[in-house]
C-alpha positions in Angstrom: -164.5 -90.9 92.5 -167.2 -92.8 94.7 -170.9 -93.3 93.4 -171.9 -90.4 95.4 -169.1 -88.4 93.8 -168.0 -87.3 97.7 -163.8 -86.4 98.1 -162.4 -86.2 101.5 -159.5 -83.4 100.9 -157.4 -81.5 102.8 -159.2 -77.8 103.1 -158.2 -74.4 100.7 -158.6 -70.6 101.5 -161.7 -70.7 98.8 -163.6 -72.7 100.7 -163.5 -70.6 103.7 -167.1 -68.9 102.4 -169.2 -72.3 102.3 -167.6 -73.2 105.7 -168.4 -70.1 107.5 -171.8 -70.9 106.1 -171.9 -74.4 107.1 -170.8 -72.8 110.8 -173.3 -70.2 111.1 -176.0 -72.5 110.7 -174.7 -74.8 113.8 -174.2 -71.5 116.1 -177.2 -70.2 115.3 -179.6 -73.6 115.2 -177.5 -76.0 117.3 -175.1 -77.0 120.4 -171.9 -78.3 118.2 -170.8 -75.0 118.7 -171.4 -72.7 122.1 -171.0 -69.3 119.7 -173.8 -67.7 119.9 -172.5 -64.9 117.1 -171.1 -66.0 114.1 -167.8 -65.4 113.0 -167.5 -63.8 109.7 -165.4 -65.9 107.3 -162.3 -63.4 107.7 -162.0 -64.5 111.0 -162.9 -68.3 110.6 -159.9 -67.8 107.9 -157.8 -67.1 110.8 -158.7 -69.8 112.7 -158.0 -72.1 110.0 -154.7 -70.8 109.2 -153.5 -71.4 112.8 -154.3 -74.9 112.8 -152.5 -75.2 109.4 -149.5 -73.1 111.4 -149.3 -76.0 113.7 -149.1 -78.6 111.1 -152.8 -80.2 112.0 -155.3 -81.3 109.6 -158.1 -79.5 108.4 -160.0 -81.2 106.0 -163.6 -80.7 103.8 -166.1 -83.2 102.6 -166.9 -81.9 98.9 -169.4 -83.1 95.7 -169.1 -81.8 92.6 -167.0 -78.4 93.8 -169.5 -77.8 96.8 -168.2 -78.4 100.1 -170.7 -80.2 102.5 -169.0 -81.1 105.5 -165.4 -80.1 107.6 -163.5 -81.2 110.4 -159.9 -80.4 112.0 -158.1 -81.3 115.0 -156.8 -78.3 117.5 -155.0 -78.8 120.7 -157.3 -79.5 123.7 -155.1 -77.3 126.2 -152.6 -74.7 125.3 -150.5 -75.6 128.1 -146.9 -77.7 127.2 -148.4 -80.2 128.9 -151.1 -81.4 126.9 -149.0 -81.2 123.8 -149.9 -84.4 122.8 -153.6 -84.5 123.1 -156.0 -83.0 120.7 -159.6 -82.2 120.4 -161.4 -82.9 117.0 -164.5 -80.3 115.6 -166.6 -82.0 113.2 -169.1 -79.7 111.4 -171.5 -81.0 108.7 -174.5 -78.9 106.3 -177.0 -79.5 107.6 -179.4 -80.8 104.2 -176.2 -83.8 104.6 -176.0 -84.9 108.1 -176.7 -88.7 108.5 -174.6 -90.0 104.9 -171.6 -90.6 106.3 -169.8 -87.6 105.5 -168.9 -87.4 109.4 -167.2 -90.3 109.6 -165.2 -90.1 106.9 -164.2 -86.6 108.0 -163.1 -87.6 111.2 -161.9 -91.3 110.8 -158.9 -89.4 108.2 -158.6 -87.1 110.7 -158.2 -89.1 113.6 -155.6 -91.1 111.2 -153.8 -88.2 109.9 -152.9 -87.3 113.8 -151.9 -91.2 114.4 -149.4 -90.7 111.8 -148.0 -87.1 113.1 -147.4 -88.8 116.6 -150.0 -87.8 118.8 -151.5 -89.5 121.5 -154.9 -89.1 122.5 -158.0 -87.2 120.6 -160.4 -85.3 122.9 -164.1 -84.9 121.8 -166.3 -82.0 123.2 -170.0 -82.5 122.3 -172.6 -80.1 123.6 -175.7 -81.1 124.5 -176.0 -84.8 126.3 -178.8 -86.0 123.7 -176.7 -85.1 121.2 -177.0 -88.4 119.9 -175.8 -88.5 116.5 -172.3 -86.8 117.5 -172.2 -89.2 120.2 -173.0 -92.3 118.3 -170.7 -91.0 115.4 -167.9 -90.9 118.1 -168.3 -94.0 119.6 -168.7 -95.7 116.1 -164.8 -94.5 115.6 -163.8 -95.6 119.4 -164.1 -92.9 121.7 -165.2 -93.9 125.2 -167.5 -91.9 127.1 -165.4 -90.0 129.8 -167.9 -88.0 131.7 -170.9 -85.2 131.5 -170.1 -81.7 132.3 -173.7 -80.9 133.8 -175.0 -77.3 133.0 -172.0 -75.6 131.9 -173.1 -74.0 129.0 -176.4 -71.4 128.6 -177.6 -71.1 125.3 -181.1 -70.8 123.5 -182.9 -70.1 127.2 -181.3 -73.6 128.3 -178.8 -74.7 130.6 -176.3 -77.3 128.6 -174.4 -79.8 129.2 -171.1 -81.1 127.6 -170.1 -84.6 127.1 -166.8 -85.2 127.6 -165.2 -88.9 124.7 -161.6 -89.7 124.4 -160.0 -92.4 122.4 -156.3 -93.2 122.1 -154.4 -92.5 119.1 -152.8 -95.7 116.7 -149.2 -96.5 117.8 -149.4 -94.9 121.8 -149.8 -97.7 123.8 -148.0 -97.7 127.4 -144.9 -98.9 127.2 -143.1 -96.9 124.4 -144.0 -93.3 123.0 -142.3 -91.1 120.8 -144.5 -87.7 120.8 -145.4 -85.2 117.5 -142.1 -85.0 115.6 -140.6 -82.0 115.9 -140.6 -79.3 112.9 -142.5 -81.7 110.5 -145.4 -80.0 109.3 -148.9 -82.1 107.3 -147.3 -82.5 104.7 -149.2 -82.8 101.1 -148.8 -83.5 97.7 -150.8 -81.8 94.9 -153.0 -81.1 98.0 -153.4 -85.2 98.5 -151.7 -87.1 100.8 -149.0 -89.2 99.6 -149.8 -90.4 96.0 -153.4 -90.8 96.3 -156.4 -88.8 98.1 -158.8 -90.3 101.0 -162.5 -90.9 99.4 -165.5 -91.8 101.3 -166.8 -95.5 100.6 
């Protein structure tokens, strides 16, 4: 355990509550999401279970049994051919943002994906002064692709998305050998392999 006691861990159907909590806030107060209802946790229980269903990781930031931070990787297109692109949705409490817990969230994500044999990660960010997903993003090496001007409406405004994209360890051009078939993310006592990923 780190000074700061924080453990990066794969997610469990208790925490469901404190991240449905964690979400609401961002719909309701922010542009990370472009709900403008909140789910109620029965349905963001869903949600996670079909990223689990397609072997992707979904993983919490947690200190002393409280859970302060998520993020998972989904597909970015449900059409076969985008299968080997992802988007990644980072979502942090919001008495924590700016400690780290966002990086460490998504730099295991982003490496848990690497090792399942996908190739590029796809970040959404609403809001094009939202600087500290931005910066967070292109701290892990995500390029800026573009600006989707005014696409969203929410809180009286007209928002914009900002579109990142970084490439995946082990894709380069000349040899690619996609998501392995029928292997699932694995864990072991929850952990991956024979020890857990810890921020610091």
């Amino acid at each position: 355990m780190t000074a700061d006691g924080v453990l990066i861990r794969p997610s469990r159907e208790a925490d469901v509550p404190e991240i449905a909590a964690i979400y609401r806030y961002h719909v309701l107060y922010g542009l990370a999401s472009f709900e403008e209802i909140p789910p109620d946790p029965d349905e963001l229980a869903s949600r996670r279970r079909d990223i689990l269903n397609l072997g992707l990781p979904y993983l919490v930031a947690e200190r002393s049994g409280r859970v302060l931070g998520y993020c998972y990787a989904g597909l970015y297109r449900t059409r076969s051919a985008y299968r080997f692109t992802l988007e990644d949705s980072i979502y942090i409490d919001k008495a924590e943002v700016g400690r780290g817990l966002g990086r460490a969230l998504l730099a295991t994500v982003l490496d848990r994906c690497a090792e399942l044999g996908y190739r590029q990660m796809v970040a959404v960010i609403g809001g094009s002064d939202t600087w500290p997903s931005i910066r967070l993003h292109a701290a892990l090496g995500f390029t800026r692709i573009g600006v989707l001007p005014a696409v969203g409406f929410k809180f009286g405004n007209w928002v914009d998305i900002v579109l990142m994209q970084r490439a995946l360890a082990g894709c380069g051009k000349s040899r690619f050998i996609g998501p392995r078939s029928g292997i699932k993310f694995a864990v072991r006592g929850e952990m991956w392999g024979t020890s857990d990923a810890r921020l610091g």
